[in-house]
Every structure is written in C-alpha cells, then in structure tokens.
C-alpha positions in Angstrom: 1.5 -6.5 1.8 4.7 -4.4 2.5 8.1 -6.5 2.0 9.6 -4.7 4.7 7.1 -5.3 7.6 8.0 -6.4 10.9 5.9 -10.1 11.0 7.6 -12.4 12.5 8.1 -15.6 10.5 6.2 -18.4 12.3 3.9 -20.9 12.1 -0.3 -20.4 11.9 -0.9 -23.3 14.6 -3.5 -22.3 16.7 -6.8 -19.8 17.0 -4.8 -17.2 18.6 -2.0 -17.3 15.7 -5.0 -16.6 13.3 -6.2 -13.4 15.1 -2.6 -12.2 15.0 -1.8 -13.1 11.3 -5.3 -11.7 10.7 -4.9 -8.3 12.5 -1.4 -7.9 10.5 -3.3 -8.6 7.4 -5.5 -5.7 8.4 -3.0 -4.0 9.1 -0.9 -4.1 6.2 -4.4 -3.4 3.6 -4.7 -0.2 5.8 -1.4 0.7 5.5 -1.1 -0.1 1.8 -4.5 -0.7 0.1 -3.4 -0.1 -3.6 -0.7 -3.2 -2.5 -4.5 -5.0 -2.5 -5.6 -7.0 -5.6 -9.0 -8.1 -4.7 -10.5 -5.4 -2.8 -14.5 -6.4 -3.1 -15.6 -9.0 -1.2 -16.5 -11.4 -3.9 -13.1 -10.9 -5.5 -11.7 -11.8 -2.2 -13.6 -14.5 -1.7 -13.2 -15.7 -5.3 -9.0 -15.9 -4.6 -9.8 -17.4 -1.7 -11.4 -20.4 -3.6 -9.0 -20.2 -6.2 -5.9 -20.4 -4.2 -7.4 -23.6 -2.3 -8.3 -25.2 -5.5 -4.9 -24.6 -7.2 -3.1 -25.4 -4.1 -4.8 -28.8 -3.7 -4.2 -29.4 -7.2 -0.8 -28.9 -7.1 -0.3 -30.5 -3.7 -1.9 -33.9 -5.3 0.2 -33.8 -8.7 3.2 -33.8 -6.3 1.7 -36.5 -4.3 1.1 -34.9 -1.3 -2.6 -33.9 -1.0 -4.3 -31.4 1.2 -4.7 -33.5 4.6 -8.3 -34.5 5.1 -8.7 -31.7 8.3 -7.8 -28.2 7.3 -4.7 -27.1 9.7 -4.2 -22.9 10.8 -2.0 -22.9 8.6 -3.7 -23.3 5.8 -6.7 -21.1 6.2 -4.3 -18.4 7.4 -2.5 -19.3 3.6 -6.0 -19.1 1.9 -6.7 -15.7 4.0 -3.7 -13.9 3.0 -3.7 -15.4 -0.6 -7.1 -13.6 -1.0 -5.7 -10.4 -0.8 -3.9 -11.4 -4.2 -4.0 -14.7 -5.6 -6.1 -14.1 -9.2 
C-alpha cells in the first residue's frame, strides 16, 4: 500500500473501524495493484493464514499469546497482511 497515504493512525476497535480500514485497503490495491503481492484469492487467503500462524507463534515464544477472542484489531492486521505477507 502507498507510504504516503493519508490513513490516519488509529486503532481497529470496532465493526465500523473495519469497514473503514477495509475500504482504504480497497482503495490503496486500486490505486496501486502492482504494490499487491497476493493478488488471487487463494494467495490472499493463504497470507492470511500465514500471517496468523506466524504471528501467534511469535506472540507465544515472547510469552504473550494471541488472546483467546480475536480483537478488530487483529483481523484488520490479518486483512491487510494478506495483501503481502508470503
């Protein structure tokens, strides 16, 4: 996504946060779609696995594990991350 957009810097922490980060995600792979890695649907789903997997991983090797109910946050993370993670 562009390094020069306009997002603001906050917080995913509620259902209407999601459709905004989501829309700017749009946004930005219209804007920019060679800026997209995984531009099929399985690869985007794929790094969307991925990044949750390695993210847990990481998150419990530092001892602080994924909680046990999924915040905004962290599905807006796993969203974005798609675009890209590999």
């Amino acid at each position: 996504m562009a390094e020069d957009d306009n997002r603001p810097l906050k917080r995913v922490d509620s259902l209407d946060d999601l459709v905004t980060w989501l829309r700017w995600i749009a946004d930005d792979v219209a804007r920019d779609p060679d800026a997209v890695e995984n531009m099929t649907t399985d690869r985007y789903l794929e790094a969307c696995a991925a990044y949750l997997q390695d993210r847990s991983r990481l998150q419990k090797r530092a001892g602080h594990p994924l909680p046990a109910q999924p915040t905004w946050q962290l599905l807006a993370d796993a969203l974005h991350a798609g675009c890209f993670y590999e």
